[in-house]
VEXDRENTI-313390 format. One line per field, with one value per residue (C-alpha): residue in three letters; y, z, x; residue number from 1. Coordinates in steps of 0.05 Angstrom, whole numbers, padded with zeros to 5 digits. Last residue first. Layout:
r ALA	... .
py Y	... .
pz Z	... .
px X	... .
k NUM	... .
end
This chain:
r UNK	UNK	UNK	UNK	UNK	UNK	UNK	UNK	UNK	UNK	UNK	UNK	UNK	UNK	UNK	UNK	UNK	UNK	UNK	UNK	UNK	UNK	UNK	UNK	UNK	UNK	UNK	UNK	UNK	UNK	UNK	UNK	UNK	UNK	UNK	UNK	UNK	UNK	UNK	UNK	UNK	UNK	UNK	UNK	UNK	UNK	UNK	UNK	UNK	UNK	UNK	UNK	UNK	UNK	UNK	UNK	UNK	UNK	UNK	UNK	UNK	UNK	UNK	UNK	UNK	UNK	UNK	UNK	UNK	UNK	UNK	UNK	UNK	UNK	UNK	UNK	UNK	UNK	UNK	UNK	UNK	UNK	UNK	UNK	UNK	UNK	UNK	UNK	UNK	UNK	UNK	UNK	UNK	UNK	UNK	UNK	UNK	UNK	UNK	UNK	UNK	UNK	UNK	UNK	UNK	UNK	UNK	UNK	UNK	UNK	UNK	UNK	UNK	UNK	UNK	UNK	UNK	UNK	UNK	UNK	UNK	UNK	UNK	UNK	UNK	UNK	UNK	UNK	UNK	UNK	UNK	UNK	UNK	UNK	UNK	UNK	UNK	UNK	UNK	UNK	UNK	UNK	UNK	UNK	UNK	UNK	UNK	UNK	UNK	UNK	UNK	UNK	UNK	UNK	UNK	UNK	UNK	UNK	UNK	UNK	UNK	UNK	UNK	UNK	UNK	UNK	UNK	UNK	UNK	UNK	UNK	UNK	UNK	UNK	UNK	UNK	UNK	UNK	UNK	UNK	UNK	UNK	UNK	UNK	UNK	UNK	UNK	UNK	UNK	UNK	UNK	UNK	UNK	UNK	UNK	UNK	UNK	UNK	UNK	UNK	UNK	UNK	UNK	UNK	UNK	UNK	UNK	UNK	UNK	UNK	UNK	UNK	UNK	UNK	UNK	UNK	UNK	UNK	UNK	UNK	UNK	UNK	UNK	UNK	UNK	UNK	UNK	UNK	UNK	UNK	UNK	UNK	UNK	UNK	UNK	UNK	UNK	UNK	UNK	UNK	UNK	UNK	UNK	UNK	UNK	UNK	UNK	UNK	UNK	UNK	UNK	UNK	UNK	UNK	UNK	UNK	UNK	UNK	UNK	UNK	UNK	UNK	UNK	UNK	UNK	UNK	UNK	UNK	UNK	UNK	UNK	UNK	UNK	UNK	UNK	UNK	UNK	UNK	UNK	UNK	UNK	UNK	UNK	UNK	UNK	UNK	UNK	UNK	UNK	UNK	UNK	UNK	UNK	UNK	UNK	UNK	UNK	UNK	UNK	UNK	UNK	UNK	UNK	UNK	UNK	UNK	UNK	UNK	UNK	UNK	UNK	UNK	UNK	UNK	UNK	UNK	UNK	UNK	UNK	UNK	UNK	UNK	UNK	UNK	UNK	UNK	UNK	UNK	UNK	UNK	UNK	UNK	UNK	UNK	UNK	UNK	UNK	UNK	UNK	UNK	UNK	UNK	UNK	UNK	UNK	UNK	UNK	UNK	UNK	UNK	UNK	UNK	UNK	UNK	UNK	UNK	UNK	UNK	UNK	UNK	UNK	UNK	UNK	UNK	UNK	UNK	UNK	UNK	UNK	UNK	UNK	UNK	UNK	UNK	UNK	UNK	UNK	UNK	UNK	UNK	UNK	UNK	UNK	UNK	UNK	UNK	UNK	UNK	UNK	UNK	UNK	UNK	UNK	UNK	UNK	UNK	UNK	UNK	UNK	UNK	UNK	UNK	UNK	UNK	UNK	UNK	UNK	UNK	UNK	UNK	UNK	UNK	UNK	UNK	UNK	UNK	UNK	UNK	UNK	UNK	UNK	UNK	UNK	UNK	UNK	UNK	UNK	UNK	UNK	UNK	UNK	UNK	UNK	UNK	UNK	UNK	UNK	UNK	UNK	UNK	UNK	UNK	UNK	UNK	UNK	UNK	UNK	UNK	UNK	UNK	UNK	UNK	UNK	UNK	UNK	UNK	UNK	UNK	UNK	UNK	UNK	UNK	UNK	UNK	UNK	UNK	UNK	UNK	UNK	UNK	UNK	UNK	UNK	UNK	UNK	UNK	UNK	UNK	UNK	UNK	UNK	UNK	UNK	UNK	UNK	UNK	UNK	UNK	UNK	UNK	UNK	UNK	UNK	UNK	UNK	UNK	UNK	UNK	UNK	UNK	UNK	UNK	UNK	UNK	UNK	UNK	UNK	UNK	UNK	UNK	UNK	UNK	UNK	UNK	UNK	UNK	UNK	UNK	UNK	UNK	UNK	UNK	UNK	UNK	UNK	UNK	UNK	UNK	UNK	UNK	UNK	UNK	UNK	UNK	UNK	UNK	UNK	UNK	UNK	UNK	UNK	UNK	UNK	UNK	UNK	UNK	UNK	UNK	UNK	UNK	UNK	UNK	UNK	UNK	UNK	UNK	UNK	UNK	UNK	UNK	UNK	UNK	UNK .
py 00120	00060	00083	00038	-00018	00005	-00040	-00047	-00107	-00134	-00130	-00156	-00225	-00228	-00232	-00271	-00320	-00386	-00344	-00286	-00336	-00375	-00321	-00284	-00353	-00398	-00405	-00399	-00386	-00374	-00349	-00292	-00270	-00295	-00304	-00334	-00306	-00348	-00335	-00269	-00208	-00190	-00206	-00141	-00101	-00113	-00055	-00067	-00146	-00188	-00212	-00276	-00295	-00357	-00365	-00336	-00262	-00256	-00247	-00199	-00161	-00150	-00138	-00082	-00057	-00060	-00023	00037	00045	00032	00093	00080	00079	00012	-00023	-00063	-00081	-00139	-00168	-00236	-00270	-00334	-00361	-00319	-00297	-00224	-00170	-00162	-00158	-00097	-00063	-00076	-00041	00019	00033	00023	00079	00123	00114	00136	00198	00206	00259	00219	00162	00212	00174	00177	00197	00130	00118	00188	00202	00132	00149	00161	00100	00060	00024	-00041	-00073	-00014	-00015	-00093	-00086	-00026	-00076	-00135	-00090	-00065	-00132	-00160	-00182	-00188	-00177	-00097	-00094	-00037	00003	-00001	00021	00080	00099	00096	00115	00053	00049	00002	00000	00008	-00038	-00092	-00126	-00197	-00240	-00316	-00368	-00318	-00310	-00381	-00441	-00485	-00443	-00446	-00518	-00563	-00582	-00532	-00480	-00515	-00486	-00526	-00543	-00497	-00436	-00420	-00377	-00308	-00278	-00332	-00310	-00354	-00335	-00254	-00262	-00303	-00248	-00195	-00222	-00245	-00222	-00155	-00117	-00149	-00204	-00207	-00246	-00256	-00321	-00327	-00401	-00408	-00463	-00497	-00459	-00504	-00477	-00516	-00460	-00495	-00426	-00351	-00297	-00338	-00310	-00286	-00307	-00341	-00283	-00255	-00322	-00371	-00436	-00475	-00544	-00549	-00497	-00517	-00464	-00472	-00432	-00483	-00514	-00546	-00589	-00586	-00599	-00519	-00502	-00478	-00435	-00372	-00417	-00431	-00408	-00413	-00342	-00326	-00300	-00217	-00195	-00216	-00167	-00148	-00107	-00071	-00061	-00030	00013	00041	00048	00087	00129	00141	00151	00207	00234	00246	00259	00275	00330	00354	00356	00387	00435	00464	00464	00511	00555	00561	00582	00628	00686	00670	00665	00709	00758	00760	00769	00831	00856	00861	00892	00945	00950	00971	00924	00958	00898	00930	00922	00850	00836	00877	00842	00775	00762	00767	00736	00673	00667	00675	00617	00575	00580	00543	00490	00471	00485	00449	00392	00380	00383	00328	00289	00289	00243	00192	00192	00186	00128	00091	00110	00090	00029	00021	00038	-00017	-00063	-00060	-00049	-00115	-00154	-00121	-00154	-00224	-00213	-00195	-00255	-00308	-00274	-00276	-00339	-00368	-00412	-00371	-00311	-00310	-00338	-00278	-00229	-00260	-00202	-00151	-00203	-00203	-00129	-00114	-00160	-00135	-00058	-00083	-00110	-00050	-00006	-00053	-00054	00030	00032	-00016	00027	00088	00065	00043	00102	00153	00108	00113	00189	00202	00221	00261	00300	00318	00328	00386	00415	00421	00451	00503	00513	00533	00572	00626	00659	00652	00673	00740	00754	00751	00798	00820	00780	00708	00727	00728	00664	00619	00637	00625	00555	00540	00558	00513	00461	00458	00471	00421	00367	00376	00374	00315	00284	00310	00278	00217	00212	00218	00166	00115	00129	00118	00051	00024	00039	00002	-00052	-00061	-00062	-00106	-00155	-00164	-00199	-00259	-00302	-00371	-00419	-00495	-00466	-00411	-00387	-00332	-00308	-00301	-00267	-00221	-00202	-00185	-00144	-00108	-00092	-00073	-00044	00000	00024	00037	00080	00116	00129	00158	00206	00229	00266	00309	00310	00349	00396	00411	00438	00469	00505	00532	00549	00596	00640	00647	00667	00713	00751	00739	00771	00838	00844	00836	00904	00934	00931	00961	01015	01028	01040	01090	01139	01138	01171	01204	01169	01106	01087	01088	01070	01032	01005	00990	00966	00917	00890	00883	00847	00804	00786	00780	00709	00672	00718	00685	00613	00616	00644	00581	00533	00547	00526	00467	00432	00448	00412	00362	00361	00365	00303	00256	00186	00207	00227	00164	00117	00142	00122	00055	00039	00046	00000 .
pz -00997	-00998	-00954	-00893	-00900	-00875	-00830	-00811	-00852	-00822	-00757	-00775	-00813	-00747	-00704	-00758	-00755	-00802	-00872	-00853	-00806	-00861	-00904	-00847	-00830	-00772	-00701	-00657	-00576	-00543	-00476	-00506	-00562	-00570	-00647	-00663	-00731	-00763	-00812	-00788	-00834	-00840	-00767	-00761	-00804	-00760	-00712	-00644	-00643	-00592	-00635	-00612	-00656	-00652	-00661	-00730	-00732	-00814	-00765	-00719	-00777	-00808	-00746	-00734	-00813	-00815	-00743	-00774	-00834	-00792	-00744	-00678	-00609	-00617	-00627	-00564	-00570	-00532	-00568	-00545	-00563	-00558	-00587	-00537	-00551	-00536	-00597	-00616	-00551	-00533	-00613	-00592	-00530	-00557	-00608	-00548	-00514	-00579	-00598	-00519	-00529	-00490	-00444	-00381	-00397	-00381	-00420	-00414	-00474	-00494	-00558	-00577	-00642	-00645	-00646	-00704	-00728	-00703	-00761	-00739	-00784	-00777	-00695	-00706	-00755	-00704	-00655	-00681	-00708	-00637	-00602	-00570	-00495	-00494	-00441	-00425	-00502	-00521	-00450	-00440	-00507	-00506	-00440	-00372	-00332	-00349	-00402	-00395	-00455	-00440	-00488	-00460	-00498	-00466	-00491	-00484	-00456	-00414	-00358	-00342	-00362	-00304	-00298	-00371	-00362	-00416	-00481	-00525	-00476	-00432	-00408	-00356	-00350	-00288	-00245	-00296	-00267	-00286	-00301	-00333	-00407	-00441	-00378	-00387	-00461	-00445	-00396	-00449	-00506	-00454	-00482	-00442	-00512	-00574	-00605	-00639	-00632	-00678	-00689	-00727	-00722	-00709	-00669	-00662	-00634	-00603	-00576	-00520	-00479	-00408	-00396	-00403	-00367	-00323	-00276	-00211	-00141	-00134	-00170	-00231	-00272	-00314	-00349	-00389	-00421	-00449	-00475	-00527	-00544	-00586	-00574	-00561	-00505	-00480	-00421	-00363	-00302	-00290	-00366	-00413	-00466	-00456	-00429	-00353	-00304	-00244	-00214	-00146	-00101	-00099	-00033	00031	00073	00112	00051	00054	00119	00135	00078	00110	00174	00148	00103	00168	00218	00164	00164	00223	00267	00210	00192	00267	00285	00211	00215	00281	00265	00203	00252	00304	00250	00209	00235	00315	00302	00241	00275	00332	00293	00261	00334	00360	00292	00306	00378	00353	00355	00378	00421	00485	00448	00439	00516	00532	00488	00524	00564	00502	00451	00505	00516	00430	00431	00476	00443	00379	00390	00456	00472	00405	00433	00489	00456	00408	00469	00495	00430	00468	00524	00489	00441	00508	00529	00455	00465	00531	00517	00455	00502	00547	00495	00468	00530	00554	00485	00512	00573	00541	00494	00562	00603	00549	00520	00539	00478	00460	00482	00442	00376	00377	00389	00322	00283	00340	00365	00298	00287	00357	00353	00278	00316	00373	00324	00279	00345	00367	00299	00291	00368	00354	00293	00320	00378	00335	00293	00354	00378	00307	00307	00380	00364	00313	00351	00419	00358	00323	00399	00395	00337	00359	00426	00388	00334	00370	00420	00372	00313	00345	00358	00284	00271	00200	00154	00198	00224	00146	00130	00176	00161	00091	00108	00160	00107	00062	00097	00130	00056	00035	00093	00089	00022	00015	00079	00053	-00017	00015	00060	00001	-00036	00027	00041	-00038	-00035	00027	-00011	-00064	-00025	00012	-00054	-00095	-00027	-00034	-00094	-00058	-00122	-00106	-00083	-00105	-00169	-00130	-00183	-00213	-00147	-00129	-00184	-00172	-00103	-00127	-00182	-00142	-00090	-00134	-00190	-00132	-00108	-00175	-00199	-00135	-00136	-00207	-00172	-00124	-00156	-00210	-00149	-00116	-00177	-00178	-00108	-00108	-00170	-00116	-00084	-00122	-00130	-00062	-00043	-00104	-00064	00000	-00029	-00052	00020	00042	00004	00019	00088	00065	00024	00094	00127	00074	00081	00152	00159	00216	00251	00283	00235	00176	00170	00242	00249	00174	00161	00219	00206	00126	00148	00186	00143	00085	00085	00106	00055	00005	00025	-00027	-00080	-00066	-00056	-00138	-00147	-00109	-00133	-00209	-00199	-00166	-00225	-00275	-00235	-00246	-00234	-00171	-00120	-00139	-00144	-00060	-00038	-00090	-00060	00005	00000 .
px -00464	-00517	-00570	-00585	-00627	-00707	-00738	-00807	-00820	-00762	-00777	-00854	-00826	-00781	-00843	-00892	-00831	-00827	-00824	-00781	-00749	-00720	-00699	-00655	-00623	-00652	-00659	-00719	-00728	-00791	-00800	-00843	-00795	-00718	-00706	-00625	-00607	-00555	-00484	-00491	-00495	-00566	-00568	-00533	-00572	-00629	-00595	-00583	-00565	-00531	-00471	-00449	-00374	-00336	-00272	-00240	-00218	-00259	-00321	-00298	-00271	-00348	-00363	-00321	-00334	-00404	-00414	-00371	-00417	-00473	-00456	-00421	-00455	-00493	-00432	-00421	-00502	-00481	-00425	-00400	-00328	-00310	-00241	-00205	-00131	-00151	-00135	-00205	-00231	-00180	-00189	-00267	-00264	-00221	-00273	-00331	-00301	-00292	-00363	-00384	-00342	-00286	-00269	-00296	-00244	-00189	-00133	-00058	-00022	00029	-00007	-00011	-00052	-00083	-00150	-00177	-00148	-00198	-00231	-00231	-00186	-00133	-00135	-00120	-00070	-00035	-00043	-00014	00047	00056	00060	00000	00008	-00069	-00124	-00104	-00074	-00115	-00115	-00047	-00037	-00079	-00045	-00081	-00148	-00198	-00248	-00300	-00354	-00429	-00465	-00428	-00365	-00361	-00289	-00286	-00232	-00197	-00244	-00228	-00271	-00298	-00365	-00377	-00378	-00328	-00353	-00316	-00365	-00422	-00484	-00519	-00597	-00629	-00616	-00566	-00502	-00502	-00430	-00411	-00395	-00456	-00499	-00487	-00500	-00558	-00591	-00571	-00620	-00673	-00739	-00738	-00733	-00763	-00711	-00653	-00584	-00541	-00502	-00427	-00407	-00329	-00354	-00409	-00475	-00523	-00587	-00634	-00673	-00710	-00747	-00703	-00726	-00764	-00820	-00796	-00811	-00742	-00708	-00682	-00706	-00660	-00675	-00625	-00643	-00585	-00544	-00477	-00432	-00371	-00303	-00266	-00251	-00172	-00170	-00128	-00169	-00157	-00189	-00134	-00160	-00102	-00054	-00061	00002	-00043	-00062	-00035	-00102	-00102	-00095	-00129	-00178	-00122	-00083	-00165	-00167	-00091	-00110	-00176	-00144	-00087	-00127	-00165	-00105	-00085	-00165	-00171	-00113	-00075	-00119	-00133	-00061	-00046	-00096	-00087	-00004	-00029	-00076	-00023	00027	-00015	-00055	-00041	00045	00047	00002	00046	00106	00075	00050	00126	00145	00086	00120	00187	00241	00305	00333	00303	00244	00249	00274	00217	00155	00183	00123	00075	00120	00134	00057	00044	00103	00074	-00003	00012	00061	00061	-00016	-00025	00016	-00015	-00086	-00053	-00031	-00102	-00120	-00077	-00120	-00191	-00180	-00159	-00223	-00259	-00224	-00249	-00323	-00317	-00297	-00349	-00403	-00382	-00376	-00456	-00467	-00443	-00472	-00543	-00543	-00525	-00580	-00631	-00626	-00689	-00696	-00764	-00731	-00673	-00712	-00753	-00688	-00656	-00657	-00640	-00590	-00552	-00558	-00524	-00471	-00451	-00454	-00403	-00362	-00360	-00351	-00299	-00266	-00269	-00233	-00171	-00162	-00162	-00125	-00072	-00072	-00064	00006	00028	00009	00039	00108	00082	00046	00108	00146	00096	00095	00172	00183	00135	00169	00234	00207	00169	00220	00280	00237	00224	00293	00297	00247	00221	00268	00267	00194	00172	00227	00204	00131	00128	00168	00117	00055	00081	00095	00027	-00014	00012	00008	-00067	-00076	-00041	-00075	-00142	-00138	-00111	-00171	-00223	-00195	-00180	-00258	-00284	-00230	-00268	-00332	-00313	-00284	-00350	-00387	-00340	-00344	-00414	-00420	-00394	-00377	-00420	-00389	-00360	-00316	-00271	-00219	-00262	-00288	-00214	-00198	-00261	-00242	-00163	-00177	-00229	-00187	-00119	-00164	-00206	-00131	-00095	-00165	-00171	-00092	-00113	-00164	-00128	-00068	-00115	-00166	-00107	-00088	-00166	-00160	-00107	-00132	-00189	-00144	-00101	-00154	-00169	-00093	-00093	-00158	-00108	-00058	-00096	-00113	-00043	-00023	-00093	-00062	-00004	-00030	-00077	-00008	00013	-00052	-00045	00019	00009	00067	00043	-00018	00039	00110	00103	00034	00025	00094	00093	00014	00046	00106	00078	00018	00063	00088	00020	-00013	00037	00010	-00037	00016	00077	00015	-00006	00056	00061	00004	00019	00091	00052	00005	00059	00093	00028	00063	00100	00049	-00002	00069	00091	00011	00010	00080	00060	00000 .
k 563	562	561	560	559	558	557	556	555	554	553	552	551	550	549	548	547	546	545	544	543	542	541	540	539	538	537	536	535	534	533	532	531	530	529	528	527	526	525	524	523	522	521	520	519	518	517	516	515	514	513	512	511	510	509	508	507	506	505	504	503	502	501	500	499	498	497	496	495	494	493	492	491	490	489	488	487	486	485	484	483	482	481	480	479	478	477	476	475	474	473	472	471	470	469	468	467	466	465	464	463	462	461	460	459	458	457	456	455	454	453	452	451	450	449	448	447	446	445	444	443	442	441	440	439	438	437	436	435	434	433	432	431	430	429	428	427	426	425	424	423	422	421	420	419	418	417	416	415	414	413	412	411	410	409	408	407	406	405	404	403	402	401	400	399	398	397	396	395	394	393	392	391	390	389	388	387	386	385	384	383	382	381	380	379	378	377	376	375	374	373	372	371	370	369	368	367	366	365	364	363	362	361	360	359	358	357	356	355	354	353	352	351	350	349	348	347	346	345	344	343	342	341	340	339	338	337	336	335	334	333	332	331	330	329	328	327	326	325	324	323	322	321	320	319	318	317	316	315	314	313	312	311	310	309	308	307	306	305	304	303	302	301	300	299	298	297	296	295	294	293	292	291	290	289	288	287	286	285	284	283	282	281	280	279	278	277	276	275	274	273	272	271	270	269	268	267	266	265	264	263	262	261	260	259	258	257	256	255	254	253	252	251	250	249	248	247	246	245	244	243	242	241	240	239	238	237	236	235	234	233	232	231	230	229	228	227	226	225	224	223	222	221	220	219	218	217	216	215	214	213	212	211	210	209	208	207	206	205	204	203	202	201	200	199	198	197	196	195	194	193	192	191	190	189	188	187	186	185	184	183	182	181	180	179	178	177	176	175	174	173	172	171	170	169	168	167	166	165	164	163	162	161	160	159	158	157	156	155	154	153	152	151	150	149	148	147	146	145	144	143	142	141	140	139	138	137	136	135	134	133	132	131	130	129	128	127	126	125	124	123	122	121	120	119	118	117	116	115	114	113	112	111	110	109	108	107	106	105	104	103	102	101	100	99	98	97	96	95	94	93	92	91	90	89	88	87	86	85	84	83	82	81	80	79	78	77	76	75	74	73	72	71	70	69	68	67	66	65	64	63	62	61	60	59	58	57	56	55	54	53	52	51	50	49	48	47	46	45	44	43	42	41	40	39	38	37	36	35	34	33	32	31	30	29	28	27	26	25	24	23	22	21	20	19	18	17	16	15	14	13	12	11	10	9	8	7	6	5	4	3	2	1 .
end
C-alpha cells in the first residue's frame, strides 16, 4: 500500500509541480501578514501617515484575493493526484475479489465484497486527498513563516520557533500510537454494531430458547470493550491538545512576556504585533490543521488501507494458457445450452425457460428479439456472469463455470475504459506486439484514435463511440475463441458497425452478436429469435417465412443508404 501512496504522488509530476505552485501564492498571505501588520503600524498608523499604512493593508488584502484563487486550483491539482490512486486502489481490490471469485468453483462469487471494497476505496480516496492537502498547505505555510519572522524579527523567531518545533514532535510522536487506537476503536464499534444487528434479528428466537442472560452478557462484552477502546481512544487524543498548547499557544505566551527583551533589542511595537500575527494568523492555525488532519483523516487512510491489505490480496493465478481449463482441457469456442432456465429471483417469472441452442464453433449467431426477451440475460450466462438456475451451459464441451475468464471476450453496451495509455488500454487482455495492434486498430476502423499511444486517458473525455472503439481493438486482440457483443456497437454509425463486425467475423472463433440494428443479423451466418420465452434459429430467409415476429422486424426496417 505504500508503494501505490509514493506511485499516486509520482506518476502525475505536472500536477505536483501544479500543486506546489499554486501553494507558493496561497501561502503568500501567510508570508506577508507580518510584514504588512509591521509596516502599517510603524510606517503608517504610528506616525500620521495613515494613508501609507492602509497601502499596506490593501497590500495583504490583494494577497489573499490571489490566495483564493489559487485554491481553488489546489483543489483541482489534488483531485488530478487522487483520482488515479482511486483507480490503482479499486483495480488492486477489485482485481483481487473477482480473481478469487473466478478461481472458487463450489461458491458462489460474494458480490458483496465489490461493494464493501468500493466503498473502502471511496474512504481511502477521500482521505488521501485531505492528507495531501493537508500536509501542503502545512509546509508551506511553515516555510512562509520561517522566513517572514526570519526577515522581519529575528529575535522573534528565537522565542516562536523553538516551542513550535517542539509541539509538532510531541504530535508526531503520537500518530502511530493515535492510529492504533483508532483502529482498535473503529473494529470494536463495527463489532459491537454486527452484535447488535444479529440479536435484533434473532431477538424472537432468544426468548423462545431463553437466552436472554447469556445474549445480554455477551453484548454487555461488546459495549465494554468498545467503551475502553474509545477510552484509550480518548487519552492519546489528549496528546494532540498538548501539543497544540506547545506549539501554537507557547510561543504567543513567550512573545507576550518577552515584548521587553524584543524592544530592548530595537524592535518597535508594530514589529512586535507583526510576529504575533504570524504566530495567531498562520502558524497556530497551520499546526491546528495538521493535528486535526492527521488525526482524522491520516489515521483514516491508514485504517482504510490497513483493511483492505487485511482483507487478503489478490489469489496467485495458475500459469493456464489462454483456453486452458484448470483440469487441463482445451474448449473451443462452441456453445452448447441445455435445457437452461434462468429467472431474476425465486418469485420471478423466467427470463429464459428450459432453452436448447447449439452454436459450433467459429459459427457467427445474432441475436434479436423485442426488448426484455432475454437477449442480455444469455450473453451474461454464455460469459458466466449469471449462473443457470437450471440445465448447464457448456463451452468446447467443458462448463462455462470451469472455463477461465480468458476463454471468451463480453463487450457490453457500455464499454470500460480505465485511466491509462492508449496502449495499456488496447492490449489490457493481450500481450500484442505493436504490429498486431496497429493491424487490429486498422481492421476495426480506429485510427482516429491513435494520435498518442502512450497519452494517458481521461475516460470521461471520450465519447461513448470512442469507448466502445477501444473495447473492440481490446476484444479483438484477446486470444479468446469466444467472443460476445451486446449491443457493443450501438454507439457508432452503420458504416462503422459493418466494418467491426465485419472483422470480428474474418478473426476466427466464434462470434455472438446481440443485435441493435437488424442489419446485423443480415450479416450473421444465423439469426437466433428470442420472443415470449420462445427461442428460434434460422437464417434471415427462413425466419421471414417461419416467424410472424421477425417477418414484422423486417418489414419495418429500412437498410441503410448506400453512400
Amino acid at each position: 500500500m505504500k508503494q501505490l501512496l509514493w506511485e499516486a504522488l509520482r506518476r502525475r509530476p505536472y500536477a505536483l509541480l501544479r500543486l506546489c505552485l499554486w501553494s507558493v501564492l496561497e501561502a503568500a498571505p501567510a508570508f506577508l501578514i507580518g510584514h504588512a501588520v509591521a509596516r502599517a503600524i510603524e510606517d503608517g498608523f504610528a506616525v500620521g501617515r495613515p494613508a501609507l499604512g492602509l497601502v499596506w493593508l490593501a497590500a495583504l488584502g490583494c494577497a489573499w484575493l490571489v490566495a483564493a484563487v489559487a485554491a481553488r486550483q489546489i483543489i483541482l491539482a489534488v483531485a488530478a493526484i487522487a483520482e488515479p490512486f482511486r483507480d490503482d486502489l479499486l483495480a488492486h481490490v477489485v482485481g483481487g475479489a473477482m480473481r478469487r471469485a473466478a478461481q472458487s468453483v463450489t461458491a458462489r462469487p460474494d458480490t458483496a465484497a465489490v461493494t464493501r471494497a468500493g466503498l473502502q476505496v471511496e474512504l481511502a480516496r477521500d482521505a488521501f486527498a485531505a492528507v495531501v492537502t493537508t500536509v501542503r498547505g502545512f509546509a508551506f505555510t511553515v516555510v512562509s513563516v520561517g522566513l517572514g519572522l526570519l526577515t522581519l524579527a529575528p529575535r522573534a523567531a528565537v522565542l516562536v520557533l523553538p516551542p513550535f518545533v517542539a509541539g509538532l514532535g510531541l504530535f508526531l510522536v503520537s500518530l502511530p500510537a493515535l492510529a492504533r487506537r483508532q483502529r482498535a476503536f473503529l473494529m470494536a464499534d463495527e463489532l459491537l454494531a454486527e452484535s447488535m444487528t444479529g440479536m435484533a434479528g434473532g431477538l424472537r428466537d432468544i426468548v423462545a430458547c431463553g437466552a436472554e442472560d447469556r445474549v445480554g452478557a455477551a453484548l454487555a462484552d461488546r459495549v465494554e470493550a468498545q467503551a475502553s477502546a474509545a477510552r484509550a481512544l480518548a487519552r492519546v487524543t489528549a496528546a494532540r491538545t498538548i501539543a497544540l498548547a506547545v506549539g501554537a499557544w507557547l510561543p504567543v505566551m513567550l512573545l507576550l512576556t518577552g515584548t521587553p527583551w524584543l524592544l530592548s533589542g530595537g524592535m518597535g511595537a508594530g514589529v512586535v504585533v507583526g510576529a504575533l500575527a504570524y504566530v495567531t494568523q498562520s502558524l497556530a492555525p497551520a499546526l491546528n490543521g495538521l493535528v486535526h488532519g492527521l488525526g482524522v483523516s491520516g489515521v483514516s487512510l491508514v485504517a482504510t488501507l490497513r483493511r483492505i491489505a487485511t482483507s487478503g490480496p489478490p489469489a496467485p493465478v495458475p500459469a493456464l494458457t489462454p483456453l486452458q481449463t484448470p483440469g487441463g482441457q482445451t474448449p473451443a469456442g462452441g456453445v452448447r445450452l441445455r435445457g437452461v432456465t434462468f429467472a431474476y429471483g425465486p418469485h420471478s417469472e423466467a427470463v429464459i425457460d428450459g432453452l436448447d441452442l447449439d452454436i459450433p464453433e467459429g459459427d457467427h449467431l445474432a441475436v434479436v428479439g423485442p426488448s426484455g426477451a432475454g437477449k442480455s440475460t444469455l450473453a451474461a450466462l454464455v460469459s458466466g456472469l449469471l449462473q443457470p438456475d437450471a440445465g448447464d451451459v457448456r463451452i468446447g464441451g467443458v462448463l462455462a463455470a470451469d472455463v477461465p475468464p480468458a476463454a471468451r471476450v463480453l463487450i457490453p453496451q457500455e464499454a470500460y475504459v480505465f485511466r491509462g495509455s492508449l496502449h495499456e488500454n488496447l492490449t489490457y487482455l493481450s500481450d500484442a506486439p505493436p504490429h498486431q495492434v496497429e493491424a487490429a486498430v486498422t481492421a476495426l476502423g480506429a485510427t482516429g484514435l491513435m494520435a498518442d499511444r502512450e497519452l494517458e486517458l481521461d475516460p470521461g473525455s471520450l465519447s461513448a463511440g470512442q469507448r466502445q472503439l477501444i473495447a473492440l481493438v481490446r476484444a479483438y486482440l484477446a486470444p479468446a475463441r469466444l467472443v460476445i457483443l451486446d449491443e457493443a456497437t450501438c454507439h457508432l454509425d452503420p458504416a462503422a458497425e459493418a466494418r467491426v463486425e465485419a472483422a470480428f467475423a474474418e478473426r476466427g472463433g466464434t462470434l455472438i452478436v446481440v443485435a441493435h440494428r437488424l442489419t446485423s443479423a443480415t450479416r450473421a451466418r444465423r439469426i437466433l429469435l428470442m420472443d415470449a420465452g420462445q427461442a428460434t434459429v434460422g437464417t434471415h430467409d427462413e425466419l421471414v417465412r417461419l416467424s410472424p415476429t421477425y417477418a414484422d422486424l423486417a418489414g419495418h426496417w429500412q437498410p441503410e443508404p448506400v453512400s
